[in-house]
C-alpha positions in Angstrom: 86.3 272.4 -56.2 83.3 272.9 -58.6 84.5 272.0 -62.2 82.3 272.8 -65.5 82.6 270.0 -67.9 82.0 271.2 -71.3 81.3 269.1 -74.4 80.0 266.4 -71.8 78.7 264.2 -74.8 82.6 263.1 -74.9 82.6 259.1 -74.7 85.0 259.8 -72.4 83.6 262.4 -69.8 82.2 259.6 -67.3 85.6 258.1 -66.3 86.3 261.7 -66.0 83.5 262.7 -63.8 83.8 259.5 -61.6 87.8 260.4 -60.8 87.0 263.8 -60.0 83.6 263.0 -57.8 86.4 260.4 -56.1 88.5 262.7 -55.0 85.5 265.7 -53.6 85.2 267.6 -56.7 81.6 268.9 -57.9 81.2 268.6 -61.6 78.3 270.3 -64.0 78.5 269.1 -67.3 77.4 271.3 -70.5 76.6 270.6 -73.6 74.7 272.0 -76.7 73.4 268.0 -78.1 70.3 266.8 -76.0 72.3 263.7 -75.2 75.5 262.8 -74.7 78.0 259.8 -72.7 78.9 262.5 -69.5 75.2 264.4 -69.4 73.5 261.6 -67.8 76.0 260.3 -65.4 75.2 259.5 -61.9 78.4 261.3 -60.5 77.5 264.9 -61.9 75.5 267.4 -59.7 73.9 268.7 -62.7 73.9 269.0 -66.4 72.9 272.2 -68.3 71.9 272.4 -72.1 74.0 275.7 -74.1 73.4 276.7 -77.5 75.9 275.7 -79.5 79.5 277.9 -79.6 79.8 277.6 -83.5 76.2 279.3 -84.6 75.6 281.0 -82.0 78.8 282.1 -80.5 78.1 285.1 -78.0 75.4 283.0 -76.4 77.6 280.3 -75.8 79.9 282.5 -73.8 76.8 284.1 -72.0 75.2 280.6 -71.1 78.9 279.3 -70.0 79.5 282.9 -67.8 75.5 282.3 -66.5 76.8 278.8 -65.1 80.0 279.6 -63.5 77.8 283.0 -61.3 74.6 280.5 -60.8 76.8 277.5 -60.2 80.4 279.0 -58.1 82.3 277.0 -60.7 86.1 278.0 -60.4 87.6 275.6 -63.2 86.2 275.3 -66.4 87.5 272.0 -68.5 86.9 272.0 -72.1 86.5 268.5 -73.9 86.4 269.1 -77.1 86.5 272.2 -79.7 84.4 274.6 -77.7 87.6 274.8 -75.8 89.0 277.2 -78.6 85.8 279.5 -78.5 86.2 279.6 -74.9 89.5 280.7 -75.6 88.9 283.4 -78.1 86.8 284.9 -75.3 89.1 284.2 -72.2 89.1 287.8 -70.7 85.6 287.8 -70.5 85.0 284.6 -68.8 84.6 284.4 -65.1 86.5 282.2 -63.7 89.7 280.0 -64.9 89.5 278.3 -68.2 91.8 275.0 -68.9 92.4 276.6 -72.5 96.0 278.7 -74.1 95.8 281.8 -76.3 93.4 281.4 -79.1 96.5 282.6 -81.7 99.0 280.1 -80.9 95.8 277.4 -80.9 95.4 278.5 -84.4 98.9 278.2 -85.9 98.6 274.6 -84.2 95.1 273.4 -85.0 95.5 274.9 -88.7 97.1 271.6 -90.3 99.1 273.5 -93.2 100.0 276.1 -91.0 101.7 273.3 -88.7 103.3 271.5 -91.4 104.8 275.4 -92.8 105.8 275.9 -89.0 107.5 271.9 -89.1 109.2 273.0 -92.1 110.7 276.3 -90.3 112.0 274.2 -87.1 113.2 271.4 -89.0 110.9 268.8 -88.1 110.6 265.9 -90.3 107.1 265.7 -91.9 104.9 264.4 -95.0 104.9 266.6 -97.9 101.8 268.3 -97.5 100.0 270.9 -99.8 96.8 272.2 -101.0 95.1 269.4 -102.4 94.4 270.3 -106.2 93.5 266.8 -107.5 93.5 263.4 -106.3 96.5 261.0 -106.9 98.4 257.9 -106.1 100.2 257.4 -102.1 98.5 260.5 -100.5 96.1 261.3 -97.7 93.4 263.7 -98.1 92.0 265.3 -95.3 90.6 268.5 -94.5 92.4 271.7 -92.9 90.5 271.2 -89.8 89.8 267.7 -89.7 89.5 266.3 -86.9 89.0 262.6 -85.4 90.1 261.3 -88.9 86.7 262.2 -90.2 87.1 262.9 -94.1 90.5 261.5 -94.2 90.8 259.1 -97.2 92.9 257.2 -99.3 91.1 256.8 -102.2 89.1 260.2 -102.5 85.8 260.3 -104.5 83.8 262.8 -105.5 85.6 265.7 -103.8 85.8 268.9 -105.0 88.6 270.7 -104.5 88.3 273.9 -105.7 87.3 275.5 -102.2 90.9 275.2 -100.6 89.8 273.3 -97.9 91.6 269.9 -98.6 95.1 268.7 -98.1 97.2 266.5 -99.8 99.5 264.7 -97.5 101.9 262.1 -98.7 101.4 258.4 -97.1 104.0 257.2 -95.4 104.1 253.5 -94.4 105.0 252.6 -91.0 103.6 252.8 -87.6 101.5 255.1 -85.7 103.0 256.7 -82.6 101.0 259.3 -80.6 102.0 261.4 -77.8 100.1 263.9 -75.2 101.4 266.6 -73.2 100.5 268.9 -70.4 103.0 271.2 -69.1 106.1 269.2 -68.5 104.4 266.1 -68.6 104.7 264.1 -72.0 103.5 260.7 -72.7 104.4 259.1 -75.9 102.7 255.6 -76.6 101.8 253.4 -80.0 98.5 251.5 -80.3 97.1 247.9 -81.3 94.2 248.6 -82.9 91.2 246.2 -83.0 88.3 247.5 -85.1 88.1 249.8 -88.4 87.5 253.0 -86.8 88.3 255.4 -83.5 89.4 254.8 -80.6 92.4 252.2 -80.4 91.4 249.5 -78.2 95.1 249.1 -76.0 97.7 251.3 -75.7 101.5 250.5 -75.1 104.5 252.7 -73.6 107.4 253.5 -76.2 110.6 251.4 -74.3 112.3 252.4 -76.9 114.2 255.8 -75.4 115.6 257.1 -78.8 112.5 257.2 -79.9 110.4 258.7 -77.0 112.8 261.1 -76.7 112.9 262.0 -80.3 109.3 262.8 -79.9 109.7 264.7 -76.6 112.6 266.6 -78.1 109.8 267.7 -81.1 107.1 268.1 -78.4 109.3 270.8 -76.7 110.3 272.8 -79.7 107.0 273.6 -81.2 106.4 274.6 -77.4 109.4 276.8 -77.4 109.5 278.5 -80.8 105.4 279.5 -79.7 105.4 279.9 -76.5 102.3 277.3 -76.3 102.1 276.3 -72.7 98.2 274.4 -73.0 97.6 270.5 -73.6 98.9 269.0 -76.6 98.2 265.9 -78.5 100.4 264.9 -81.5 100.6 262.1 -83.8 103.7 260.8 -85.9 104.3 258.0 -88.0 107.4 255.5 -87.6 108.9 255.0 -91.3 109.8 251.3 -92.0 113.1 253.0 -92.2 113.0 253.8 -88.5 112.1 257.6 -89.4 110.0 260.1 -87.7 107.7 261.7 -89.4 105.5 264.4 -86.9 101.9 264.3 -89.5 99.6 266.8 -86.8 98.8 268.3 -84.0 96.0 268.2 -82.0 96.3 271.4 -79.1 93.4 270.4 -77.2 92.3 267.5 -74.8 92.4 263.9 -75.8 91.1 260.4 -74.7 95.2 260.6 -74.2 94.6 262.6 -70.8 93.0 259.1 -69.1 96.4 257.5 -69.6 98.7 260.1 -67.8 97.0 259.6 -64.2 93.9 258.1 -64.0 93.4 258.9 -60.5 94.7 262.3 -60.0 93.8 264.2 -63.3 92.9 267.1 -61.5 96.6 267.5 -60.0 97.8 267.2 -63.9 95.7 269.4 -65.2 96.6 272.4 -62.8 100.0 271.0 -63.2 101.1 270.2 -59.2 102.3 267.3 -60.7 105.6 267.0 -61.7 106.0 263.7 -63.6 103.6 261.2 -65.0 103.8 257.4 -63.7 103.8 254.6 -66.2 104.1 251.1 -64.2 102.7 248.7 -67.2 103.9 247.8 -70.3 100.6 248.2 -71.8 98.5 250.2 -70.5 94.5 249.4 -70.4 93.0 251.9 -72.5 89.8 253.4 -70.7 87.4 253.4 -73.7 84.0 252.6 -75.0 84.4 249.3 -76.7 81.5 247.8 -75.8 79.5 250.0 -76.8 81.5 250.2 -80.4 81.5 246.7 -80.8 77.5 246.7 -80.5 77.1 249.3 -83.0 79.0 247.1 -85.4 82.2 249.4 -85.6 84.9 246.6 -85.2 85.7 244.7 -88.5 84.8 241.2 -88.5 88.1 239.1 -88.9 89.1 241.3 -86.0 86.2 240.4 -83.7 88.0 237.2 -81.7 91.0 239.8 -80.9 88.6 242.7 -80.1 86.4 240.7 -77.6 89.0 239.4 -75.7 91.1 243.0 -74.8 87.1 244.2 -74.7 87.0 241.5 -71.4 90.4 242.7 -70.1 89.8 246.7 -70.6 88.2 248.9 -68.2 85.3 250.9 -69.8 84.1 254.8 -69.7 80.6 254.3 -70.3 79.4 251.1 -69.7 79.3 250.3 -65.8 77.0 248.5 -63.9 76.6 251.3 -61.1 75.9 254.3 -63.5 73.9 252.8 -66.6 72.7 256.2 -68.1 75.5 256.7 -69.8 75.3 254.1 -71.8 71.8 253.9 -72.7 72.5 257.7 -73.5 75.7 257.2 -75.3 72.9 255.4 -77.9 70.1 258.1 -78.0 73.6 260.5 -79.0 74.2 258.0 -81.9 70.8 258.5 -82.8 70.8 262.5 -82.6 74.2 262.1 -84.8 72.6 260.5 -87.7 69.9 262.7 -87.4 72.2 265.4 -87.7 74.2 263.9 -90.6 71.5 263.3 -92.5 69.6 266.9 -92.3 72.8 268.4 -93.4 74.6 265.9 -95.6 77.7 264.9 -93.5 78.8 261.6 -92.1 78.0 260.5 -88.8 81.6 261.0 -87.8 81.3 264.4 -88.9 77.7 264.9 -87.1 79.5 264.3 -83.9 81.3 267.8 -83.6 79.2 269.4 -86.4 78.3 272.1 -83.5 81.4 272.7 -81.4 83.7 272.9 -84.7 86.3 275.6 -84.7 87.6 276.3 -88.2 89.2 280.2 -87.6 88.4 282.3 -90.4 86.7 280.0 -92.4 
């Protein structure tokens, strides 16, 4: 099968491209940043540059169409938010898109529509409103955040008048995440090592209350919308042993790497029936090296971040396909440079082009 890899700068892409190259899959990646973690990699048959889907929207689609008649692609695989322009324009594209329908991506991906739709089914979650003014024991974030950029605590220098923050209250307790495609659902918690994305080790919920809990909320959100695509969501465990569902993510996540790591493909086009855990803990296929040099992991965490960076398998950095990871820094680079020209973070700068915020 020839697969087009989209939003190839993911940090994640290479393990991705290595599994399916295992198994006799072609993959072109595609992109709209000059560099980027799965552009470079030794395992790709080719990487294409496309303008970018949130300025310049119809050429996106053209450029993607162009690829999949020049190229005989028959699976495209969005990585990141260009997924939901490919969806918009899913009758037009040429071959088979791993995207759902663009409405029910909106009512999921819109963070105060999906609290209003909690509300509706009965779904525990944080108080969450239209952020007016800051105050004490809420979380401020944006409509369409997304990788906990903007999200604060202590919010300075915001102006709310545009609409576009929320006010969510905090709850105290423990983050639980899970991921979903089809009938497979994986809930799991994380240790985290360093101040900022992604969580270095992953562990399997044993407890079944709670996984199911969270499955049971997983497939009533899919019921009452009929959404039938990928799905990451994230809760918080109350101190009180509550659970609180806080957003929803209906797109693909680092998450996907811990279902199967060696038969993705199967679980994407769901001819797999049920996901196999066999550790406790399961060895989160990241990029900490390549965090950890940029000075991302906080320093009275360093001792417990080098030693699971020793025991964890790594995306980027590997000593057969070193592209990647000399790349992954030239993206760092292009990121600031694009935070800087238009006034963002860097966090911010790294899906400043692929960003799909519906109406607005």
């Amino acid at each position: 099968m020839r697969i087009l890899l989209t939003a190839s700068r993911a940090l994640i892409a290479p393990v991705i491209i290595r599994n399916f190259a295992r198994y006799g899959h072609e993959v072109i990646t595609a992109d709209s940043m000059r560099f980027g973690a799965g552009n470079s990699c030794n395992k790709r048959v080719k990487h294409i540059r496309v303008p970018s889907c949130r300025f310049f929207e119809s050429d996106f689609v053209h450029a993607i169409n162009n690829i999949v008649k020049k190229e005989q692609i028959n699976l495209i695989l969005p990585l990141g938010e260009e997924g939901y322009y490919l969806a918009k324009h899913r009758v037009e594209l040429l071959c088979e898109c791993f995207v759902g329908d663009i409405e029910k991506i909106e009512l999921l991906h819109d963070k105060m529509a999906f609290y209003s739709l909690c509300m509706k089914l009965g779904i525990k979650a944080p108080h969450t409103e239209i952020a007016k003014r800051a105050g004490e024991n809420k979380i401020y974030k944006r409509i369409f955040s997304r990788c906990g950029e903007s999200t604060t605590l202590n919010p300075q220098n915001i102006d709310f008048s545009g609409g576009e923050w929320l006010a969510q209250n905090f709850i105290k307790g423990t983050p639980i995440s899970s991921f979903s495609v089809g009938a497979n659902t994986l809930v799991y918690g994380a240790r985290f090592y360093n101040k900022i994305e992604p969580f270095s080790n992953i562990y399997v919920i044993n407890d079944n209350e709670l996984k199911q809990q969270a499955e049971d909320i997983v497939s009533k959100i899919r019921a009452h919308t009929g959404y039938q695509g990928v799905m990451g969501m994230d809760f918080i465990l109350a101190d009180n042993e509550e659970l609180f569902c806080i957003e929803c993510n209906p797109r693909i996540t680092s998450a996907l790497l811990f279902m199967d790591k060696y038969n993705l493909l199967n679980i994407l086009l769901k001819q797999s029936n049920s996901v196999e855990i066999k550790d406790e803990t399961r060895k989160f296929i990241g990029y900490m090296f390549w965090q950890f040099l940029i000075g991302g992991v906080n320093p009275p965490n360093i001792k417990a971040y080098i030693s699971a960076m020793l025991r964890f398998e790594e995306s980027v950095f590997n000593i057969y396909d070193v592209k990647p990871f000399l790349a992954s820094y030239m993206m760092n680079l292009e990121w600031m440079y694009i935070a800087r020209k238009n006034k963002i973070t860097v966090q911010e700068a790294a899906s400043y082009d692929i960003q799909y915020n519906q109406s607005n």
